[in-house]
N, C-alpha and C positions, 0 to 999 in steps of 0.2 A: 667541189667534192662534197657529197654529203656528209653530214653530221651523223655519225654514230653514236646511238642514245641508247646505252648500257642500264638496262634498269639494274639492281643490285637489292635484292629482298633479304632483309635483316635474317642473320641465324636464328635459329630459335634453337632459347638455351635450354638446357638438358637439365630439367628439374629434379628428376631422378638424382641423379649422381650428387649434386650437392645437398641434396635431404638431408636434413638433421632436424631430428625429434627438438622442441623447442623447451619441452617441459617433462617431466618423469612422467611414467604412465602409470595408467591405474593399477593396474597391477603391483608396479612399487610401491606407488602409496598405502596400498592394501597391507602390502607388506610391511612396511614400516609401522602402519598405525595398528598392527597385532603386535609387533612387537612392542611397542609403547607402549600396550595396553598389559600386555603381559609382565613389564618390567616394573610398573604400576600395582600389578598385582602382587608381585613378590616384595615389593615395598612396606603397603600400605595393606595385605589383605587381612593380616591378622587383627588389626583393628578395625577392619569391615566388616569379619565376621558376625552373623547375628547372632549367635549361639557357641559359647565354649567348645570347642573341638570334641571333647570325649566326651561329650554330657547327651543322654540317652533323653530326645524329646520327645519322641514320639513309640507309642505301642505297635504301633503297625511299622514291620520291616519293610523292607523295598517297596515304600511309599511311592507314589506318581507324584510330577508335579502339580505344584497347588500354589494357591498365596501364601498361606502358611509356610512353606518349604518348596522355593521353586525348585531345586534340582532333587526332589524327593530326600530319601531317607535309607540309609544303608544296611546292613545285615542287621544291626542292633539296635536300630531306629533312630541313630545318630544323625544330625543335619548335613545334606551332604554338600550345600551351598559353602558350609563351615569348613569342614572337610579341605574342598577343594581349593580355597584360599588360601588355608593355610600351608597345602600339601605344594603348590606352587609356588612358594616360598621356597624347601628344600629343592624342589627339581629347574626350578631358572638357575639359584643362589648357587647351588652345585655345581651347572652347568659350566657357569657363565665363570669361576675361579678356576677350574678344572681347565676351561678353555684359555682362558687367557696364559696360567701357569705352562700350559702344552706350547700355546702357541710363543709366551718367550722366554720359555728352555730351547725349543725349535730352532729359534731366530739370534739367538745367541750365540748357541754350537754353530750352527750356520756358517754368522759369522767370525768369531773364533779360527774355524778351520779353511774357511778364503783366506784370512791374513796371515796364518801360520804357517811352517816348513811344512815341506810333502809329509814328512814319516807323520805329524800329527794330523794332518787333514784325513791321512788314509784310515789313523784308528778309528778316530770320531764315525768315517764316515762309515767303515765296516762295524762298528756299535750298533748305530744309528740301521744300518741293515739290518745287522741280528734281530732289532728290537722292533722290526716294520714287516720282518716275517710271521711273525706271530698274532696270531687273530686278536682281536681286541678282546672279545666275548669269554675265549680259550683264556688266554692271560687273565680275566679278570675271576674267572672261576679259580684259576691254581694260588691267587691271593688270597684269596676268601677262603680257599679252603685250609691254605697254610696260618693265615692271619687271624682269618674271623674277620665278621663284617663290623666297620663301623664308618663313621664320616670321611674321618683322616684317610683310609683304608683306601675309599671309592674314589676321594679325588686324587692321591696319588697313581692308582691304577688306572684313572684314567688319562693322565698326565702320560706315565707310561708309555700307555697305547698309542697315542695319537701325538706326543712332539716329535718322533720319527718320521713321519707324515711332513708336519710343517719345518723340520728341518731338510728335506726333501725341495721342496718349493722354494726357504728361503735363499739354499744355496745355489741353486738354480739361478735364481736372478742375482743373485750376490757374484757369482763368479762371471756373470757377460759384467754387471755394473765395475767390477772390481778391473777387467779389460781396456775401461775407457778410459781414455788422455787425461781429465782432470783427475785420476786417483793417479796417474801413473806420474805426474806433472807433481803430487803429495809427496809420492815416495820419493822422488828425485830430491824435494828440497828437506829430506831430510824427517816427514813426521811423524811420529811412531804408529804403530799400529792400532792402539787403542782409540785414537784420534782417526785415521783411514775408517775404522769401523765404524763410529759413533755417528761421525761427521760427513763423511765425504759418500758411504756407500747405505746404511741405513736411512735416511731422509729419502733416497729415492727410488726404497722401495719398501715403503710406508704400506701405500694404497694396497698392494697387492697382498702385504702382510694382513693386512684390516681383512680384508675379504677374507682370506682364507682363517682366519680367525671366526668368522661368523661361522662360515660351513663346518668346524670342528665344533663350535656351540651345536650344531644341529646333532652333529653324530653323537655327544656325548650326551644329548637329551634321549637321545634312543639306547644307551649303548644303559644308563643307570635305572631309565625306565623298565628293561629289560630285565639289569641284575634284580630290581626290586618287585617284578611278575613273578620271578623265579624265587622267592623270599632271601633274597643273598644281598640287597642293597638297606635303605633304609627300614630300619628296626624299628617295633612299636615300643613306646607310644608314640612314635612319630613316624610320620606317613610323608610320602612323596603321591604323585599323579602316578606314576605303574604299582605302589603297593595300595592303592584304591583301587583299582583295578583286579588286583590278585584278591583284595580281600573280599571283595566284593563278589567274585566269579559264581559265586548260586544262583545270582540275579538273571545269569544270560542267558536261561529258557523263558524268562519272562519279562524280558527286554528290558528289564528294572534301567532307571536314570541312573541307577549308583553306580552301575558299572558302564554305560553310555557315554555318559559326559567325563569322567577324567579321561577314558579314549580318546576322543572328539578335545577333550584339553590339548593333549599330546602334539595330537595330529594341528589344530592349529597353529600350535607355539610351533614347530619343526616348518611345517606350509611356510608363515609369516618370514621366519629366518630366512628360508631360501627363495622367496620373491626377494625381498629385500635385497639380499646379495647376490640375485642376477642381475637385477637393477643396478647393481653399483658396479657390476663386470659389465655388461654392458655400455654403462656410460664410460670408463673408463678407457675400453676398447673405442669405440667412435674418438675420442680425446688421441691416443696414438694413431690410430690410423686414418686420421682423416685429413694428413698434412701427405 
């Protein structure tokens, strides 16, 4: 009987399917290293400045760029390289307290109302609505117009606005995490709640708190740049990136720098944010779903 000779040709594996990016993309790092760069600047810009803030250098108004004055000269011939550093100060420093205070009041109530009986989960969370109905922009006018504008004023209102938002998201993932065996294996033996919170349900969901933290940084750089276009945010003599822009607005028939570049500020620092934290949703995402 003849020998049957089965050839057998090796599969060939499906390269597609097990892809994973090895390294962050450029785009992220783009992302990243604007905001570096910007966080750098709210640091350190006031002692970069070349020229005192309010000190009138030059005769000629909405100067062009020069060596003397690369981002030209503003309505009252004020340097506007000066300007802009120190104005980036106010609108990261802002941003970025405003953000974190939102995002854990957010993350707190959140948790709070997972661990707690129904009647107080239901207040919080019908609060927590009331206060997610309301426009950001709306709400931040009816403060200022009751209050009057000042520092305190902007970052509570925008706390306001937007820990509704992250308390939204952290309850979301708090209540599946709060579902699983090793919280429910807590309660059995006994450990209170403050300890379920802290411990057993906030740790793993860190990542997703971080993220959405960034994206409230962005809104709240729009949301102040905004109040201070509209003269209702920072008050002179001190200047943010949208009241260089407001104040500067005679420039814009003749494309003056002074009003150009703290635009083009904005737009980078807000870009930078959310490369950044797609990049990190992204990665995040492949890390759960690729099991």
């Amino acid at each position: 009987m003849n020998n049957l000779i089965v050839k057998s040709t090796p599969a060939t594996p499906d390269l597609s399917a097990g892809k994973v990016s090895s390294g962050p993309s450029w785009l992220g790092l783009v992302g990243a290293a604007v905001c570096v760069i910007w966080l750098l600047v709210a640091l350190f810009g006031p002692w970069l400045a070349p020229h005192p803030v309010g000190e009138v250098v030059s005769d000629n108004i909405f100067e062009g760029l020069s060596a003397a004055y690369p981002f030209g000269t503003d309505y009252l011939g004020r340097d506007m390289l000066s300007r802009v550093l120190v104005g980036a100060r106010f609108t990261v420093g802002l941003a970025l307290v405003a953000a974190i205070l939102a995002s854990g009041l957010g993350t707190g109530c959140a948790l709070l109302s997972v661990v707690s009986p129904k009647w107080l989960d239901e207040i919080i969370s019908r609060l927590m609505d009331a206060f997610i109905s309301i426009p950001s922009k709306m709400l931040a006018l009816i403060m200022v117009s009751a209050f009057g504008s000042s520092v305190t004023l902007l970052i509570c209102t925008a706390v306001l606005s937007f820990s509704p938002g992250a308390f939204r998201i952290a309850r979301s993932m708090a209540v599946n995490i709060e579902a699983l065996e090793y919280v429910q294996v807590a309660r059995t033996r006994g450990e209170r709640r403050l300890y379920i919170a802290c411990v057993e349900i906030l740790p793993n969901m860190l990542n997703p708190v971080l993220t959405d933290l960034g994206l409230r940084f962005g809104f709240i750089v729009l949301l102040l740049s905004g109040m201070s276009f509209l003269g209702l945010g920072v008050q002179p003599p001190d200047a943010d990136l949208g009241s260089l822009v407001r104040e500067n607005i005679g420039g814009l028939g003749q494309g003056a720098p002074a009003i150009v570049l703290p635009a083009l500020a904005i737009g980078t620092l807000t870009i930078g944010v959310n490369l950044f934290i797609d990049r990190l949703s992204s990665r995040r995402s492949r890390r759960t779903g690729g099991h």
